[in-house]
C-alpha positions, 0 to 999 in steps of 0.5 A: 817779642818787641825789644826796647830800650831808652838813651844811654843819657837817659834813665836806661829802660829795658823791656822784660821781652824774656829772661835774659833781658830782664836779669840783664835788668838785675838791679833794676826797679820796676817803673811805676808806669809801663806801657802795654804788657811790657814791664818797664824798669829803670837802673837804680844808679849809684853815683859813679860806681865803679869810676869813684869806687877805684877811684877812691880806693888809694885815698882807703888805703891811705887814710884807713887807720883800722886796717888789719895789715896782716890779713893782705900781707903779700898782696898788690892791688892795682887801682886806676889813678882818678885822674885817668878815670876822666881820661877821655881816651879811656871812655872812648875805649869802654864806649867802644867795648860796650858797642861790640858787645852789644852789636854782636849779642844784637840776635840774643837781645842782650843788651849791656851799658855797663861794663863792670856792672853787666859782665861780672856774673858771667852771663855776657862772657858766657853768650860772648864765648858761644857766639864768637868762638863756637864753644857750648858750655852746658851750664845754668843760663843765669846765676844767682848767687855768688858762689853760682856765679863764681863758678860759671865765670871759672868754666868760661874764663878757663875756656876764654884762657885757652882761646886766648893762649893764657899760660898758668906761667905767664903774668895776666891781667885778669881772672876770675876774682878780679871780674866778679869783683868788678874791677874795670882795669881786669875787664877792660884788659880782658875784652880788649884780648877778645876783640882782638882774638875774635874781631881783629877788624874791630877799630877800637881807639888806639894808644889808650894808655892810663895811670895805675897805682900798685899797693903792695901789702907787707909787714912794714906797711903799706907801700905804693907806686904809679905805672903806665898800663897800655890797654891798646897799641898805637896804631900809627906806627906807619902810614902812607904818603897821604899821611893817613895811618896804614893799617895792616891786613888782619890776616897778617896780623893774626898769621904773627901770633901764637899758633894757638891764636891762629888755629881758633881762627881757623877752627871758627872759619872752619865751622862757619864753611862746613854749616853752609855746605852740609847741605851739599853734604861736604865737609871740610878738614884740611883748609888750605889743600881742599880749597886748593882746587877752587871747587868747594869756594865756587860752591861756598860762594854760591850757597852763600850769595844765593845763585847756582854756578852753571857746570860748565863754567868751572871744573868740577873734577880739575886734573891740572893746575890750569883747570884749578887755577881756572876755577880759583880766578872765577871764584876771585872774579865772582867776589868782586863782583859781589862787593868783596874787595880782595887786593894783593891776592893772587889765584896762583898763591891759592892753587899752591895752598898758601895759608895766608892768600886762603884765609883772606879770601874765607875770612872776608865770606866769613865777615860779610855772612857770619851774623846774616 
């Protein structure tokens, strides 16, 4: 299997390698000419679906004069303005998007160009929410039809909802109807939370923020306003003496959230560290106190980077402090030594069981090895 595909600048050509990759290919057309046995086919594009369809959708609302009001009464709409649309912020953000979907579906060879147009049957949510946050849904891989499709994106997004700490009380930003509907705002607000819950590292274009209008649908009519939405925060809230913005550990960010946020980190960490020590046949429940005495990291360490740590280095069965604090600073040395930049992080705050000080040093193998 040889997957292939053309420029983004240029008719999109993606090779029928297997099922997936060619529903991906839902809309397309087969080519008239392939090479080898790989099917070619091309997007059948339409012209700037999705940016002029809201785009246009005020100037509807506007001018429609056989609109049956009451069918919508008690309705808002949010629709971005056209002029944000063109924002080149906003296009740096959806490049940006499509990017990080695409480089960690890189395995499953899925490959998206649109956001609007390749997320709203689910099938991408569905490998996002598998892959990055380890949950398995027994569900049909491709769904066909609208109703099929509705329900598979019910079953993920109520699973990314929990994932992402959505109250049913709380206002949110997107839902199932507003994604299968293609609407970019709801889906842009939904990866972004994803990325930010899955990839806290991810540097997405800071400070994006755009125009929307929100029509309201009553008895007297159709009434409208412009907001600001914020899709990303300012990240230049701070910065050092070199005037360069200062960006603030992910674990400390993530240690700000709710507890929610927080124990979906931990439960992916946790599962990343016992898939590589079933082989030792340990398991892992409690993250702060068994890492405590430095043992399973040395262990974790060297499953990971491929070397055997001699005995008599470390203590295996420590009995004091010092032993353990022994064995943590051999575990932080061996990091360095291997790339692993890991400042402010003291072997001490480890023995003591700081939660912060022991999801850096596990985060960092979890990034460096996650999609090894």
């Amino acid at each position: 299997m040889r997957p292939c595909r053309a420029s983004r600048h240029q008719n999109s050509a993606v090779c029928a390698a297997d099922k997936k990759e060619l529903f991906l290919g839902r809309r397309l057309r087969a080519s008239d000419s392939s090479a080898d046995s790989c099917q070619q086919v091309s997007k059948v594009t339409e012209p700037s679906r999705g940016g002029e369809m809201e785009a246009a959708a005020f100037e509807y609302h506007k001018k429609e004069e056989a609109l049956e009001v009451e069918s919508f009464q008690g309705e808002k709409r949010k629709l971005i303005q056209p002029t944000s649309l063109k924002d080149p912020k906003l296009e740096n953000l959806k490049q940006a998007l499509v990017d990080w979907i695409n480089k960690t579906l890189k395995a499953e060879h899925i490959v998206i160009q649109s956001l609007e147009e390749d997320l709203y049957d689910g099938l991408v949510l569905h490998h996002l929410l598998a892959r990055l946050g380890n949950v398995k849904l027994d569900m049909e891989e491709i769904a066909l039809t609208s109703s099929s499709q509705l329900r598979k994106l019910e079953a993920v997004m109520t699973e990314l909802d929990k994932i992402l700490g959505v109250e049913d009380s709380c206002p949110i930003k997107w839902d199932v109807k507003l994604i299968h509907n293609k609407d970019l705002l709801a889906t842009i607000h939904l990866l972004v939370a994803m990325a930010k819950a899955f990839d806290p590292e991810l540097n997405l274009p800071p400070n994006v923020k755009i125009d929307v209008v929100i029509v309201e649908v009553s008895k007297s009519g159709i009434k409208s306003e412009v907001q600001t939405e914020v899709l990303t925060e300012d990240s230049n809230a701070g910065s050092d003496s070199s005037g360069y913005p200062k960006r603030e550990d992910p674990i400390e960010q993530l240690l700000k959230l709710e507890a929610n946020k927080v124990n979906t980190v931990k439960k992916a960490i946790l599962h990343f560290v016992n898939q590589n020590m079933a082989t030792l046949g340990l398991q892992v429940a409690d993250m702060e106190k068994q890492f405590a005495d430095g043992v399973i990291l040395l262990l974790l360490i060297g499953q990971l980077e491929g070397f055997f740590i001699p005995l008599v280095d470390f203590h295996l069965t420590p009995v004091n402090d010092a032993e353990m604090l022994h064995n943590v600073t051999l575990a932080l040395d061996l990091l360095e030594d291997i790339g692993l930049q890991l400042p402010n992080i003291d072997p001490q705050d480890i023995v003591s069981q700081d939660v912060a000080a022991t999801l850096k040093v596990l985060y960092a193998l979890f990034r460096k090895h996650k999609r090894n």
